[in-house]
RODO-2510 file (C-alpha; in nm, 4 decimals, decimal comma):
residues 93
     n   res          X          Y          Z
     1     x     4,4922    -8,2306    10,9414
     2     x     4,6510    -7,9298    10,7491
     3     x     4,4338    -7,7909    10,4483
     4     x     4,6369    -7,7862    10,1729
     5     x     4,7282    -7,4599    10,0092
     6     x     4,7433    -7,3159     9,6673
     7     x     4,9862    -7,0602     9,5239
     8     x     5,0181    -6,8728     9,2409
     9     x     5,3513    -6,8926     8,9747
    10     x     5,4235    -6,7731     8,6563
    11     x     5,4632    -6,9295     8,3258
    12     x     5,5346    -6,8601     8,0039
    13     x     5,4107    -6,9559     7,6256
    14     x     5,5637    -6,8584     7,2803
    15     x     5,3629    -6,7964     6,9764
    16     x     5,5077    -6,7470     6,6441
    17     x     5,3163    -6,6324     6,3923
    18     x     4,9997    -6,7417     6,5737
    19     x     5,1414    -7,0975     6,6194
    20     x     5,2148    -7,2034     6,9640
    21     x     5,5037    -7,4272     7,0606
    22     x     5,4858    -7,7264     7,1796
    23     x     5,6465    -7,6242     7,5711
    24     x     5,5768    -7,3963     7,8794
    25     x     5,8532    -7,2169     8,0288
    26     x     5,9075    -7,1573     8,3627
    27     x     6,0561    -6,7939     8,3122
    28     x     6,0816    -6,5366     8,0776
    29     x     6,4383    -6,5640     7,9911
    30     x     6,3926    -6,9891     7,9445
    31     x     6,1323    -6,8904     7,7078
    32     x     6,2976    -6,6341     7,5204
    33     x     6,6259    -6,8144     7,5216
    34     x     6,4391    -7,1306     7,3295
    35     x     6,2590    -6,8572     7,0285
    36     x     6,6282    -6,7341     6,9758
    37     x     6,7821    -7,1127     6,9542
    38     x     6,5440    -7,2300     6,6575
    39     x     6,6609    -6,9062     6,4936
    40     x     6,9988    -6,8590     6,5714
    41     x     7,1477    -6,9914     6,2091
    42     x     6,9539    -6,6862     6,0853
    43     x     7,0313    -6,4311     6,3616
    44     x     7,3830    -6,5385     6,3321
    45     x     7,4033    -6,5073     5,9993
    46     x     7,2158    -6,1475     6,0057
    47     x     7,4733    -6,0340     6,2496
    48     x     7,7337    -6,1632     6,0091
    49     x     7,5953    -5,9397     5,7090
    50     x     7,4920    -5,6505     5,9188
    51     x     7,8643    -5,6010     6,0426
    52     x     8,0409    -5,3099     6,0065
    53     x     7,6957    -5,1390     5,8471
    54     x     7,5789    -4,8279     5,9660
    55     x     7,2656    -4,9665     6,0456
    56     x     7,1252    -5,2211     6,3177
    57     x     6,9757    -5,5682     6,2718
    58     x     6,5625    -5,5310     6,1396
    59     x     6,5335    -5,8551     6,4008
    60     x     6,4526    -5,7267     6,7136
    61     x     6,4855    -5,9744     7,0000
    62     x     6,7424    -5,8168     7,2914
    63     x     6,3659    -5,7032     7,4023
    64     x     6,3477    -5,7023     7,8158
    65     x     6,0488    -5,8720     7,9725
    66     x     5,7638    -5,6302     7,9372
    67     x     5,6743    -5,6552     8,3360
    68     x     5,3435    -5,4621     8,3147
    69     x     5,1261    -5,6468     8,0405
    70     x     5,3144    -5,9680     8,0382
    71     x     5,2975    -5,9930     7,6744
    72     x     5,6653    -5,9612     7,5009
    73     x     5,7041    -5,9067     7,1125
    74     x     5,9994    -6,0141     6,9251
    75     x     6,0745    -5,9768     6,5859
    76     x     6,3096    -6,1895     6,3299
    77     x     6,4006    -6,0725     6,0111
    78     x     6,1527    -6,2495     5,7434
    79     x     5,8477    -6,1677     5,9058
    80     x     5,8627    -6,4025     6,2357
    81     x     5,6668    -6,2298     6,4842
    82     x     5,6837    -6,4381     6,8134
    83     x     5,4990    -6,2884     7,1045
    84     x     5,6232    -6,4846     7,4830
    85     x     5,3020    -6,4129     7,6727
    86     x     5,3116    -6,4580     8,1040
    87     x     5,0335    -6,6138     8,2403
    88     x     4,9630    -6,6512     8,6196
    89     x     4,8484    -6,9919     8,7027
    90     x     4,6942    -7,1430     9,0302
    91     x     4,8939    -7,4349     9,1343
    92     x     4,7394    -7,6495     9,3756
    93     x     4,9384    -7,9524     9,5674
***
């Protein structure tokens, strides 16, 4: 009979403000893609206003994966702070 083997995948969690939601994602983008849907009344909205300004949005979230921590930081205007943090995790059959 076979032994079974493990592996090793990535996943992903979201904090905001120190709160963690409720999911885990399966890759970065999934994860960052469900922070920016709760907010995207407000990011739209900031877009909206920020048009045609000389300056850039204060949200922050077109923010690549960073690949050598694992520990992302995005920023939306009004003082959310939401951090998507990789974790490796054993995954056994």
């Amino acid at each position: 009979m076979a032994t079974p083997t493990t592996h090793s995948m990535n996943v992903y969690i979201i904090l905001e403000n120190g709160e963690l939601y409720p999911s885990v994602y399966y890759s970065y983008e999934a994860a960052r893609e469900a922070a920016l849907t709760k907010y995207a009344e407000e990011l739209d909205e900031e877009r909206s206003d920020c048009e045609g300004m000389p300056y850039g949005m204060a949200s922050n979230v077109d923010v690549a994966e960073n690949e050598e921590t694992g520990t992302t930081k995005l920023y939306i205007e009004k003082e959310i702070y939401i951090t998507v943090q990789r974790y490796a995790v054993r995954v056994s059959p």
